[in-house]
C-alpha positions as CSV (number, residue, x, y, z in Angstrom):
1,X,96.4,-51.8,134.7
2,X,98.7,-48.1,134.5
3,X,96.4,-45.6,134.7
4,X,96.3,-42.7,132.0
5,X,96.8,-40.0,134.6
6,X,98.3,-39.7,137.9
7,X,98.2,-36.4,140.0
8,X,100.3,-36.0,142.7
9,X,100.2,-33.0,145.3
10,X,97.2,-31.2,146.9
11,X,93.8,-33.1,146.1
12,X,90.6,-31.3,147.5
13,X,88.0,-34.1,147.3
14,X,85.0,-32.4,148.5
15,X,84.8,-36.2,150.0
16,X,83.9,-35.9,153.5
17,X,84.8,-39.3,154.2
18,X,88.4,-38.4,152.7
19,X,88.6,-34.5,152.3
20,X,91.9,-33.9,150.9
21,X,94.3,-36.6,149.7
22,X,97.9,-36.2,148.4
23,X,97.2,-38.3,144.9
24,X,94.6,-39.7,142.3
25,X,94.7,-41.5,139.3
26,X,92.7,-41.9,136.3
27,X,91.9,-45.0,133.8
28,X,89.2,-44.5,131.0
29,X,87.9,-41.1,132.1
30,X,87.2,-42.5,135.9
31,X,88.8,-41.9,138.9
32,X,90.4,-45.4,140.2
33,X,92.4,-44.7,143.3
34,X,92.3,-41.5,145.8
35,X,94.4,-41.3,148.8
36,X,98.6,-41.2,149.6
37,X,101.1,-41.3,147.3
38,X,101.7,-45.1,148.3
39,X,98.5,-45.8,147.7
40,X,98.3,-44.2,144.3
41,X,102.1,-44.7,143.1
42,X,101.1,-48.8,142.0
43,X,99.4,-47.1,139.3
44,X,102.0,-45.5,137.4
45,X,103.1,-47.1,134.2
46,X,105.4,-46.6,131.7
47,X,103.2,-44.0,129.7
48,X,101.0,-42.8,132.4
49,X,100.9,-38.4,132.1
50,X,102.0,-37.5,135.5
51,X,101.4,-34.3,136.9
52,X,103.2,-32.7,139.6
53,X,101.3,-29.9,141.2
54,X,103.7,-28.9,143.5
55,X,102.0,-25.4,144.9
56,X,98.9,-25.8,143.4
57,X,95.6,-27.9,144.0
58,X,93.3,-30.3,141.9
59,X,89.8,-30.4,143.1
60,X,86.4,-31.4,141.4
61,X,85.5,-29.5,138.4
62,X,83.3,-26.4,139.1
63,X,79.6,-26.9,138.2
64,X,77.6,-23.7,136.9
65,X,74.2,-24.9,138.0
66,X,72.3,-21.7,136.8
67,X,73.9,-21.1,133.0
68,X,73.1,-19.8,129.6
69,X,75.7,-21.5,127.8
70,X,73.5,-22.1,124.7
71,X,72.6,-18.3,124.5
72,X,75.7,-17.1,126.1
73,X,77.2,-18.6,122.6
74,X,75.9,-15.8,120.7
75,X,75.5,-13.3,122.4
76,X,79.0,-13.6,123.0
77,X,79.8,-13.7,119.3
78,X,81.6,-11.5,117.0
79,X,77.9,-10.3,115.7
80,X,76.5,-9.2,119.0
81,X,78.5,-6.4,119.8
82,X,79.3,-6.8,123.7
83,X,78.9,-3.7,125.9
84,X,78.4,-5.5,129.7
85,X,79.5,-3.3,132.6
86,X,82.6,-5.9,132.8
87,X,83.9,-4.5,129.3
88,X,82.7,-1.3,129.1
89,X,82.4,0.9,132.9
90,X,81.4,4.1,130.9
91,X,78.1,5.7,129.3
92,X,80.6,7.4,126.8
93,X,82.1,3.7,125.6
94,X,78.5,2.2,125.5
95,X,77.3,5.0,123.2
96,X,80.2,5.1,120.8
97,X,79.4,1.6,120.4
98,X,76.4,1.9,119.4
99,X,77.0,4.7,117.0
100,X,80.0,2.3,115.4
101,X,77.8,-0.9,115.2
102,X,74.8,0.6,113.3
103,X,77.3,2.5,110.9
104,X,79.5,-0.5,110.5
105,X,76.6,-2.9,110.0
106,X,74.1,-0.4,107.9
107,X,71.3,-3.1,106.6
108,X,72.7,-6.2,108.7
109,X,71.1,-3.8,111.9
110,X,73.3,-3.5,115.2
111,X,72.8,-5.6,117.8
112,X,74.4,-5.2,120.8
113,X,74.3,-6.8,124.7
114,X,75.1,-5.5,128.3
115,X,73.1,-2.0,128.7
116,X,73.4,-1.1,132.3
117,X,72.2,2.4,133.8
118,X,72.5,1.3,137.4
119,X,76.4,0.5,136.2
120,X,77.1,2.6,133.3
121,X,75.8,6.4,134.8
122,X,74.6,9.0,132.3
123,X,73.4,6.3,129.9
124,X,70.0,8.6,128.3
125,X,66.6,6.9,128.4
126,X,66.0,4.5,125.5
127,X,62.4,5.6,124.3
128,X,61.7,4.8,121.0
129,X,62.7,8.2,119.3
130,X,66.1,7.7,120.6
131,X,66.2,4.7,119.4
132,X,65.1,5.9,116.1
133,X,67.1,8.7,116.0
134,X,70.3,6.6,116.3
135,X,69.4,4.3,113.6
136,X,66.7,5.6,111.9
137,X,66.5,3.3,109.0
138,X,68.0,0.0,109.8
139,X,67.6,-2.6,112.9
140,X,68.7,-1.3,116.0
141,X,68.5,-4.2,119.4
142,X,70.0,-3.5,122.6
143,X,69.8,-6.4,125.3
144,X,69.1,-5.0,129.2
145,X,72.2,-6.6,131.1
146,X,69.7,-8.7,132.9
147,X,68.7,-10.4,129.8
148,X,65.0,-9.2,131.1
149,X,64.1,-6.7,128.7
150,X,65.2,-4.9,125.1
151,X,65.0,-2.0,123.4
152,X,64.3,-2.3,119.5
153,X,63.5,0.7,117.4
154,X,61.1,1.0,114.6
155,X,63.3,-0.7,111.9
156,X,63.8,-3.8,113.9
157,X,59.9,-3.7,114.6
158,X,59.4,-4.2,111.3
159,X,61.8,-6.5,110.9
160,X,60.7,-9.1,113.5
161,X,57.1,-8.4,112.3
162,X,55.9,-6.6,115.4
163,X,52.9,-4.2,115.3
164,X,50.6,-2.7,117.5
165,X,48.7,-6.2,117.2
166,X,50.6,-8.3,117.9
167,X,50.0,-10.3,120.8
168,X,52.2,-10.5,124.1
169,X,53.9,-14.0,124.7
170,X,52.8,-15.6,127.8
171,X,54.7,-14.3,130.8
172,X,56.3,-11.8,128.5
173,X,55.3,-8.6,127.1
174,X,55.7,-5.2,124.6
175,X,55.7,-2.4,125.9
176,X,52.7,-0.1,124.4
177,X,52.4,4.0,124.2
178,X,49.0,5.4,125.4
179,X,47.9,5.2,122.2
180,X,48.3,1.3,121.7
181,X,51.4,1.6,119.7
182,X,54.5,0.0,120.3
183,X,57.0,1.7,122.5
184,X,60.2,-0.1,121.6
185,X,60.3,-2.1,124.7
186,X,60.0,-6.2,125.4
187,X,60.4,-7.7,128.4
188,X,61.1,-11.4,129.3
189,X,62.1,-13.8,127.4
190,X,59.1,-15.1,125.7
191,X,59.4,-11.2,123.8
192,X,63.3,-10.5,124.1
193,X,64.9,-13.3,122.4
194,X,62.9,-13.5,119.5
195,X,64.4,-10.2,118.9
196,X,68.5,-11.4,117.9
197,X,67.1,-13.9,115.4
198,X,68.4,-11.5,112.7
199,X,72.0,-12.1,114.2
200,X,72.4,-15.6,113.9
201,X,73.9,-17.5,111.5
202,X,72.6,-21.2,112.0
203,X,76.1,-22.1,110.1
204,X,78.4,-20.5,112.3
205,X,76.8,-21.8,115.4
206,X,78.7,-25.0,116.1
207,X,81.9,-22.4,116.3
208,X,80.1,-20.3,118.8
209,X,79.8,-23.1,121.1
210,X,82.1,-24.8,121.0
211,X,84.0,-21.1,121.5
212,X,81.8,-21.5,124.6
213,X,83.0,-24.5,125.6
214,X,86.7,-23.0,125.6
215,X,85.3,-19.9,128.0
216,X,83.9,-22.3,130.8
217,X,86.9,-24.5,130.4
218,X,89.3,-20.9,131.1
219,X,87.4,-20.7,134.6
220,X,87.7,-24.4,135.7
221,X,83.9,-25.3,134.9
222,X,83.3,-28.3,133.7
223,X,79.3,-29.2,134.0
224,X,76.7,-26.6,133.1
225,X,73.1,-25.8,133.0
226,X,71.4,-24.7,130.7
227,X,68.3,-22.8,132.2
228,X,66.2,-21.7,129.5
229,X,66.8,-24.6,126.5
230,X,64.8,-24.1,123.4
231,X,64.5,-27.5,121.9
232,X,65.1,-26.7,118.4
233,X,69.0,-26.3,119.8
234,X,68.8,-30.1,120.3
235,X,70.0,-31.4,116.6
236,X,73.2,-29.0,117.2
237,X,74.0,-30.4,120.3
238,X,73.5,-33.9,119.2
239,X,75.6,-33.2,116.9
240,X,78.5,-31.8,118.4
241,X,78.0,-34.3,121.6
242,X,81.8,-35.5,120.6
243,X,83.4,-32.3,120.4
244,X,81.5,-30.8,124.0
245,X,84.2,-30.3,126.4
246,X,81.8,-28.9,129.2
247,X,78.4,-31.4,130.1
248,X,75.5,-29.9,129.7
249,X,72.3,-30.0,131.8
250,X,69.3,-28.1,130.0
251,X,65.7,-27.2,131.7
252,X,63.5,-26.8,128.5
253,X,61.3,-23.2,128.8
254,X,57.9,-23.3,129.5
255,X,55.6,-22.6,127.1
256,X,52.3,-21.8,126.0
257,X,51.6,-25.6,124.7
258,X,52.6,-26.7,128.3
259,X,53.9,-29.9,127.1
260,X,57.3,-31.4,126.0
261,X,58.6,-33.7,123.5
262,X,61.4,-35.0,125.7
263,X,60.9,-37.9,127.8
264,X,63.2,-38.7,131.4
265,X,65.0,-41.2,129.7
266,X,66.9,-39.3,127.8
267,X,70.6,-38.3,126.6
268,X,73.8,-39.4,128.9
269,X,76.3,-38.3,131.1
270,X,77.5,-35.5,128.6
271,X,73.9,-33.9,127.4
272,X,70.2,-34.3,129.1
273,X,67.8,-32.7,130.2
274,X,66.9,-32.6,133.9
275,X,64.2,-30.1,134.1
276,X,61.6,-27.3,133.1
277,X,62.3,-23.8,134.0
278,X,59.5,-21.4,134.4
279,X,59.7,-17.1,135.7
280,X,57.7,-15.7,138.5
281,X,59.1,-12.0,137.6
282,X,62.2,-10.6,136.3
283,X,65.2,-8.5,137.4
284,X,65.9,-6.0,140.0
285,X,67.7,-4.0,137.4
286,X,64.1,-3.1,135.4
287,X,61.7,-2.8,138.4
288,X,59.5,-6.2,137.7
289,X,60.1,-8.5,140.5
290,X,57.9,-9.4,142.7
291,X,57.9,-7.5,146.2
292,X,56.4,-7.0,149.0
293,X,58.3,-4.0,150.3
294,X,59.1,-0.8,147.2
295,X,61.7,0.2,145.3
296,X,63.3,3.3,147.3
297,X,62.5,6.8,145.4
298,X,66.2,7.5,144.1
299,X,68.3,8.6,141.3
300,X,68.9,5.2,140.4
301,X,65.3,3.7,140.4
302,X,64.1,6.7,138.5
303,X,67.2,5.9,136.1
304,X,65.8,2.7,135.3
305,X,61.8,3.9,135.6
306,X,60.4,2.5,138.6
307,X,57.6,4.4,139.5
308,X,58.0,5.9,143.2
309,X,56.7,3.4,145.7
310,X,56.4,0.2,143.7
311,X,56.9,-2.9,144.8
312,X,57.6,-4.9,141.2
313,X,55.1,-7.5,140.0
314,X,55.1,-11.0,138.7
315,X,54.8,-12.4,135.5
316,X,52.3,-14.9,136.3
317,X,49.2,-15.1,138.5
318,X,48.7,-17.9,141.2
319,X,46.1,-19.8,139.1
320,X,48.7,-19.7,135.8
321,X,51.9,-21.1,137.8
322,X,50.0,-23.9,139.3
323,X,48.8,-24.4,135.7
324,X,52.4,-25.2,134.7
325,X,54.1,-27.0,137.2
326,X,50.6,-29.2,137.5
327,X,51.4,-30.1,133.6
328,X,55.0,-30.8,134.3
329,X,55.8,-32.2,137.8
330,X,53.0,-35.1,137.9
331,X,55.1,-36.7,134.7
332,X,58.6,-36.6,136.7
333,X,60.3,-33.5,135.4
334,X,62.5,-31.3,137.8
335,X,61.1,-27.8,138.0
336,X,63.2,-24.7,138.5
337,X,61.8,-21.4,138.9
338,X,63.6,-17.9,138.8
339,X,62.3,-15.7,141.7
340,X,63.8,-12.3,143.1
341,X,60.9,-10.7,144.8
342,X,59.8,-12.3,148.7
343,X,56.3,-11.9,147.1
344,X,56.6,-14.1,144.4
345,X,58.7,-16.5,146.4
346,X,55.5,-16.7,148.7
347,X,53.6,-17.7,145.7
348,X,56.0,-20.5,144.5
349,X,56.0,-21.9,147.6
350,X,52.3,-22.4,148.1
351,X,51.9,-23.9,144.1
352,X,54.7,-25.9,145.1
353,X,53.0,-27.4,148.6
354,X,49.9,-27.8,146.4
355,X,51.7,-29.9,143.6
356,X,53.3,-31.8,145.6
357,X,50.1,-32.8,148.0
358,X,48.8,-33.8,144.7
359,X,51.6,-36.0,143.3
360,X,54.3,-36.3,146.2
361,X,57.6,-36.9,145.0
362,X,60.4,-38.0,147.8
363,X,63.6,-36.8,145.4
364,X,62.0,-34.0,143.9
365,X,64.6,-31.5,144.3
366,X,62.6,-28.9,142.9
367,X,64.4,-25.3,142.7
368,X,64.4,-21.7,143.0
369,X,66.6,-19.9,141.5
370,X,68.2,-16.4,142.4
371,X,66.3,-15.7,145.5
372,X,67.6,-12.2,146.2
373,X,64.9,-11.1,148.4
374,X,64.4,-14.5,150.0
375,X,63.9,-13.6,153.7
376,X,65.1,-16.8,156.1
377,X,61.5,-17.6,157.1
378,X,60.8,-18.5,153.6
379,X,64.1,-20.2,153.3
380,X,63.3,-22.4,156.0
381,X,59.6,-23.4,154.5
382,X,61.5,-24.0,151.5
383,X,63.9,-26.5,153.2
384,X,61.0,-28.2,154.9
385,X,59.4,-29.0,151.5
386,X,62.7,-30.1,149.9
387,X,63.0,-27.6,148.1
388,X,66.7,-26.2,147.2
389,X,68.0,-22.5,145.9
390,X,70.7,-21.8,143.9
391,X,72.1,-18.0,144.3
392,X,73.2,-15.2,142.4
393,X,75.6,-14.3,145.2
394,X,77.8,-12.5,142.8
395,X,75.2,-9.5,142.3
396,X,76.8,-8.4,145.6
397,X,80.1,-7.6,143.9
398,X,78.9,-6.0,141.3
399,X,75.1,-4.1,142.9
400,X,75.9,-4.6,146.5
401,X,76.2,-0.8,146.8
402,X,73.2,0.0,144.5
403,X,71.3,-2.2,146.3
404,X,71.3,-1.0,149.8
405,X,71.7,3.0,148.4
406,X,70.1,3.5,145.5
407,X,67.0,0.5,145.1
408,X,66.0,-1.3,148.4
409,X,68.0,0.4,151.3
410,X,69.9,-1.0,154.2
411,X,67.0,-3.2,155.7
412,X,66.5,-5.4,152.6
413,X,69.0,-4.4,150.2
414,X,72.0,-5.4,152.5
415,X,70.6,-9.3,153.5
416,X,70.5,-9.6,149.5
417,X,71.2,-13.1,148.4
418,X,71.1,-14.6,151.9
419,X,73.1,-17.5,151.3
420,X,73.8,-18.2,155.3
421,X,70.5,-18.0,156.3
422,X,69.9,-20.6,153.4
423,X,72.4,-23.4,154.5
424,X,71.9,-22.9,158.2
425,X,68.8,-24.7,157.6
426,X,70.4,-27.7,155.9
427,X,69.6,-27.0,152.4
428,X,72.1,-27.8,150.0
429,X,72.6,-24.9,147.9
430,X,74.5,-23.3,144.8
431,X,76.1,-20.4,143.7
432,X,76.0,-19.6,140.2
433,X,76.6,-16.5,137.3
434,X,74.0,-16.1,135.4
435,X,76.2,-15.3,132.0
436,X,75.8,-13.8,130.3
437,X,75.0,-11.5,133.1
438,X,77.9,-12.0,134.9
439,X,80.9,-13.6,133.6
440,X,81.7,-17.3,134.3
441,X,83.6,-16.9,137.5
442,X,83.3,-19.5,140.1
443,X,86.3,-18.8,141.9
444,X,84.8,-15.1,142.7
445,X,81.6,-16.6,143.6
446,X,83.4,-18.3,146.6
447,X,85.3,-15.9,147.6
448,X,81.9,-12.8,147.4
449,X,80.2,-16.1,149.4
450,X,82.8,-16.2,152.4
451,X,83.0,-12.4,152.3
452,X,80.2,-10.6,151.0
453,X,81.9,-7.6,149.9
454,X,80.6,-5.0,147.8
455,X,82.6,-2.7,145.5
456,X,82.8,-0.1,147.9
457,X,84.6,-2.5,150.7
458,X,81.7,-2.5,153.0
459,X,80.5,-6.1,153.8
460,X,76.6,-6.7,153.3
461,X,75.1,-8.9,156.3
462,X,78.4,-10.6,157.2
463,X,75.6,-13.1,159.4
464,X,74.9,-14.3,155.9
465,X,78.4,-15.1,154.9
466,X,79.5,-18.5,154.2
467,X,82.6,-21.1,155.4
468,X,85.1,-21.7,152.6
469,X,84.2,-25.4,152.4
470,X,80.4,-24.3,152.3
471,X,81.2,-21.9,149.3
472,X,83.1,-24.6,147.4
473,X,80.9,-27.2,148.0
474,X,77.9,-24.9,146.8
475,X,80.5,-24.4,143.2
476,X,80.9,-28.4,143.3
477,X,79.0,-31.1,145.3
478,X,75.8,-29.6,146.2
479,X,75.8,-28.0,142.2
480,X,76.2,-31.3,140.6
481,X,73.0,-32.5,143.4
482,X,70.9,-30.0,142.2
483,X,71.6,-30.9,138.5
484,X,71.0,-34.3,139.7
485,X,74.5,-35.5,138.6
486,X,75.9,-35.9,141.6
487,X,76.5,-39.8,141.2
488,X,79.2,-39.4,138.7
489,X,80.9,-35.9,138.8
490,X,81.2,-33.2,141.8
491,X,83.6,-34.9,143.9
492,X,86.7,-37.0,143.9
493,X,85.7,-39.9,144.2
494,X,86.4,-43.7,142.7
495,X,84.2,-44.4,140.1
496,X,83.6,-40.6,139.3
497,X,84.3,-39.0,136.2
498,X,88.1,-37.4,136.4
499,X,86.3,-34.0,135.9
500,X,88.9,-31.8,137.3
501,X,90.2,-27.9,138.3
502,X,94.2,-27.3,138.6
503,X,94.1,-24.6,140.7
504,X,97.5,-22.2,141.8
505,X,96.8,-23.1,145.2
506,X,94.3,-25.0,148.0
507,X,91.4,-22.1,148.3
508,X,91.2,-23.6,152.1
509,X,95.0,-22.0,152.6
510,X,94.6,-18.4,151.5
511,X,93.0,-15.5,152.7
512,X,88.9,-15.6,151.5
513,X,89.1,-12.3,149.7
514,X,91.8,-13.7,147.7
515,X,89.9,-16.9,146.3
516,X,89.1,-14.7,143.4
517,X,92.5,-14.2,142.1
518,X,93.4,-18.1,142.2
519,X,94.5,-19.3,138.6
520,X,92.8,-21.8,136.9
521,X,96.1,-23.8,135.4
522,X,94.3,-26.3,133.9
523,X,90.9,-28.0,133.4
524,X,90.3,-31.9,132.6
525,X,87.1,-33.5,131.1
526,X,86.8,-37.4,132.0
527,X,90.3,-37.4,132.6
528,X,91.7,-35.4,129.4
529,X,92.8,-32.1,129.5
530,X,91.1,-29.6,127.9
531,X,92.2,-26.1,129.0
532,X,96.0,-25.1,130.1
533,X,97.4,-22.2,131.2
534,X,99.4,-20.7,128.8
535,X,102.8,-21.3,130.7
């Protein structure tokens, strides 16, 4: 039978029984034939599409194993106004901004996303009388870059309902004055999210993801996670299953009920959840992870309050995490916690051994996720308990140098995101973005990986840098493992979905600090294309 789609030309398999082919075609959304051109040419018919790559390279679809494609959706939206360190580098942009959302918006409130004073210098403290002062009778909401913590001001407060009594969500809190009142702070998500509700339009949502969609599809991803899934998303994704040009994996939040309505056996190859996520602590960027060395005393971890000499702190005790993964992991669910600090990575571990003593598991693949302070002790215990990390190496190009200078110092701050240390112990790993926090960028993830340069040119632990195949195989194979999807996409393989990335040329052939600047020419989903470079 003539296949719908032959590729001739480079072919990067991430097959290491075949690594790189010079064809492949494609019949029904599978891939039916890999190898030479005479081997794949019997499959040309009269109206197969054949593509000609000539310089370029097709390789596996990139996986984003650590997303927020759900969230990303609207925050990413005309309604959020977007002031990230990627769109805006100044404190003089960031505040005008501001100034022009709450007068634009008057009684709609300003919400805006990306605030950054380790990035954006000269940014003024957001207490709650500056707050109030810039909109001081309508909603004001400005999302930490992290995603970690918000600033609201008293309109919004009132608003969302918030008073001095309101309780903290588990694993999240408000921050209070001395006096008990509210301070205009929340921190985690259980406290920060609630907080954009007045921003979206449950109408216009479909649009925003499916606008989504079109952003992973522009940098060659075409399976992602989604690590902190509310379930009342699930009738919208249901419904727009057809229209999804990116697969989704979602790991359902925690919560307070410690139960879930989902059962294994559920979705397909395009939707499904996979897992439960769960947060020891937060970000580096607000002080509340969980360390066992401090925060240096600095101009930048003053900037963003750390009190001289500490070392962070978790969002859950011992007793609460092995609450939650004991409600979770003896039913068959994945678990994936985020962890920065070495600290709290020591206290995963051990509610980890515990569980799975209790109700052992031999494909568990349970996950940490982040891991910047990971040291390669712990990396190795990991390992031995089958436990894999997926890692947010691309905070080295944008906080490598405010890392070792201005927060943790040479000692920890330059081993950051120890992705060597990690594979050398066999561990299959990932690398992943975090976006909103950092755009969707795969092809820079690689390339920081192999190089582990930060913005000022130095390289960070070069010990800890990776081999191109490592670094693509973290963005493809080993992502699509983690995601436990690696039976039908992450490879090129027969009987895989055609799940491809057109790339301007094999990121095996050019220099590593080059990877980066790679086009993405076009991007196929089961075969069909669904992103080209405009030509």
């Amino acid at each position: 039978m003539p296949a719908d789609l032959v590729i001739f030309g480079t072919v990067l398999t991430v097959d290491d029984a075949q690594p790189t082919a010079e064809a492949l075609a494609v019949t029904d959304g599978r891939i039916v034939a890999v190898g030479s051109r005479a081997d794949v040419e019997p499959h040309r018919g009269p109206d197969t599409d054949v593509v000609e790559l000539g310089d370029g390279c097709v390789m596996p679809g990139f996986v984003e194993a650590h997303g927020h494609p759900l969230m990303e959706a609207i925050v990413l939206a005309q309604r959020i106004v977007d002031i990230r360190p990627v769109t805006m580098r100044s404190s003089g942009e960031v505040l005008a901004a501001i100034r022009a959302e709450v007068r634009n918006r008057g009684a709609e409130g300003a919400y805006l996303n990306g605030w950054d004073p380790l990035l954006q210098l000269g940014l003024p403290e957001p207490t709650l009388a500056w707050l109030d002062a810039q909109a001081p009778k309508t909603p004001l909401v400005i999302i930490h870059n992290s995603g970690h913590k918000a600033y609201f001001n008293t309109a919004a407060a009132h608003a969302n309902g918030l008073t001095r009594d309101t309780p903290d969500p588990k694993g999240a809190k408000y921050g209070r004055a001395a006096d008990g009142e509210l301070d205009g702070t929340a921190e985690e998500t259980g406290a920060v999210f609630s907080l954009i509700g007045g921003a979206i339009d449950p109408n216009g949502y479909p649009a925003m993801l499916l606008a989504e969609c079109a952003r992973l599809n522009r940098a060659g991803l075409t399976t992602c996670s989604e690590m902190a899934f509310d379930p009342s998303f699930q009738p919208a994704l249901d419904a727009l299953r057809p229209e999804l040009t990116v697969r989704l994996r979602t790991y359902e939040m925690s919560t307070a009920a410690l139960s879930t309505d989902s059962s294994l056996d559920n979705g397909d190859d395009v939707v499904k959840q996979v897992g439960i996520k769960i947060w020891v602590d937060g970000s580096p960027w607000i002080g509340n992870i969980d360390l066992t060395f401090p925060y240096l005393d600095t101009e930048a971890t003053r900037a963003i309050g750390v009190t001289p000499g500490s070392c962070g702190h978790a969002n859950y005790t011992r007793e609460q995490l092995h609450e939650i993964v004991e409600a979770y992991l003896p039913l068959g669910w994945q678990m994936a916690c985020h962890v920065q600090g070495d600290n709290g990575v020591d206290t995963i571990l051990d509610v980890y051994e515990q569980a799975l003593q209790a109700h052992p598991r031999p494909d568990h693949r349970l996950r940490l996720e982040h891991v910047g302070a990971i040291s390669p002790e712990q990396l190795q215990r990991a390992h031995d308990l089958g436990v894999t990390c997926s890692i947010f190496v691309d905070q080295i190009h944008y906080w490598g140098d405010v890392l070792v200078d201005g927060l943790f110092g040479p000692e920890h701050g330059s081993r950051w995101m120890p992705a060597g240390s990690a594979v050398k112990t066999g561990m299959k790993i990932s690398l992943h973005n975090d976006p909103p926090v950092t755009p969707e960028e795969p092809l820079r993830n690689m390339s920081v990986a192999v190089t582990r340069t930060a913005p000022s040119g130095r390289v960070l632990a070069p010990d800890e840098r990776l081999t191109v195949e490592q670094a693509i195989r973290a963005q493809t194979i080993d992502a699509a493992w983690q995601l436990f999807a690696d039976d039908v996409i992450g490879s090129l393989e027969v009987g895989k979905y055609a799940d491809l990335v057109v790339l301007s040329a094999d990121p095996r052939a050019v220099p590593p600090d080059t990877i980066a600047d790679l086009d993405v020419l076009a991007t196929y989903l089961a075969g069909k294309r669904v992103y080209a470079k405009a030509s």
